[in-house]
N, C-alpha and C positions, 0 to 999 in steps of 0.2 A: 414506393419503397426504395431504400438505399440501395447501392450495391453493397454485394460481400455478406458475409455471411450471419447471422441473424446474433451469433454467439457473442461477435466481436462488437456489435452494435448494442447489446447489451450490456456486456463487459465495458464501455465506454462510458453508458449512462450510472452503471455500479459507479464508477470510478470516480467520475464527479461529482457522485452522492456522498460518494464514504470521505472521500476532499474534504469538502465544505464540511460535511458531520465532525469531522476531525478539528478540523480547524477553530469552527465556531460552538459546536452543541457540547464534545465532549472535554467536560473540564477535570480529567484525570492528568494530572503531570507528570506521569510515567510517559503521554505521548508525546512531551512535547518534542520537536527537534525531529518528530519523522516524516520522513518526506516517502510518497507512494511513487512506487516507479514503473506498477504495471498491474493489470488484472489477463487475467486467463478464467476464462470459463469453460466448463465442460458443453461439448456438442449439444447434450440434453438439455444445459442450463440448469444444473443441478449443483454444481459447486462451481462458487468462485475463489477463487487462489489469489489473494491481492498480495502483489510483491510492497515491498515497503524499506526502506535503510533508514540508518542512523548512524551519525558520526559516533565516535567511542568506543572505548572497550567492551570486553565482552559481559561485563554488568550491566552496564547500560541497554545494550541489547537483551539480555533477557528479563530487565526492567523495562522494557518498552514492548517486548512480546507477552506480557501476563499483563500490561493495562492494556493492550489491544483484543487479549482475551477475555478479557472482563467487560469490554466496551463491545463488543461483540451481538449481545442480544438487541442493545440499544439500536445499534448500527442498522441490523436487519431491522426490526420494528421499524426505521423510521426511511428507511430505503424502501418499505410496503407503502407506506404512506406517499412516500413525495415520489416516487420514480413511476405508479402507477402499473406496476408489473402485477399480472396475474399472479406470477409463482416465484416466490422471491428463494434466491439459492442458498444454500448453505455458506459459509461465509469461513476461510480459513487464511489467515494471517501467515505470510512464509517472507522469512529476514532473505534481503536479497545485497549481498555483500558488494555491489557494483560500485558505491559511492567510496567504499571503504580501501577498496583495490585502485578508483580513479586518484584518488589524496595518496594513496603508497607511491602513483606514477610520478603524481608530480613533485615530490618530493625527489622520486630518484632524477628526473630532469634536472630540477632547479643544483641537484648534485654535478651534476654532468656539466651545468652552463657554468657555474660556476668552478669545476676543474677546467674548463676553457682560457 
């Protein structure tokens, strides 16, 4: 058995399920453009929280949180299937603004080099 703790070693196998699910299986183009930036699982393995971004405004992001709500039952059904989990978690999509605040930086950078 690996080190560390059982949560994050599932949280890891979610993550590169719901990946690939994303990228290849689900053809809703509400998702396209989102990139996963992280899972969190609960101690019990009962919810997972997968973080996710998207460049754009704020339509775009809540166009891309109702096609990942919608792709959602897909997603678990087929994470039971291929990941081989006894108890597949609850599955909740949370916008993680990181990508959106790294592009505001370098914008204010490329401000800064160029008053140089």
């Amino acid at each position: 058995m690996l080190p560390g703790k059982r949560s994050v070693r599932v949280g890891d196998v979610i993550l590169k399920e719901v990946a690939f699910l994303l990228l290849e299986k689900v053809r809703d183009p509400r998702v396209q453009g989102v990139t996963l930036t992280g899972v969190r699982l609960s101690d019990d393995l009962k919810l997972a929280r997968i973080f996710y971004s998207v460049l754009g405004d704020e339509a775009i992001v809540e166009k891309a949180q109702s096609g990942l709500d919608s792709a959602t039952g897909f997603v678990k059904r087929e994470i039971g299937r291929r990941a081989g989990l006894r108890y597949i978690p609850e599955i909740k999509f949370v916008y993680d603004p990181s990508l959106k605040t790294g592009e505001h930086m370098e914008r204010v950078f490329e401000k800064i080099h160029k008053a140089d």
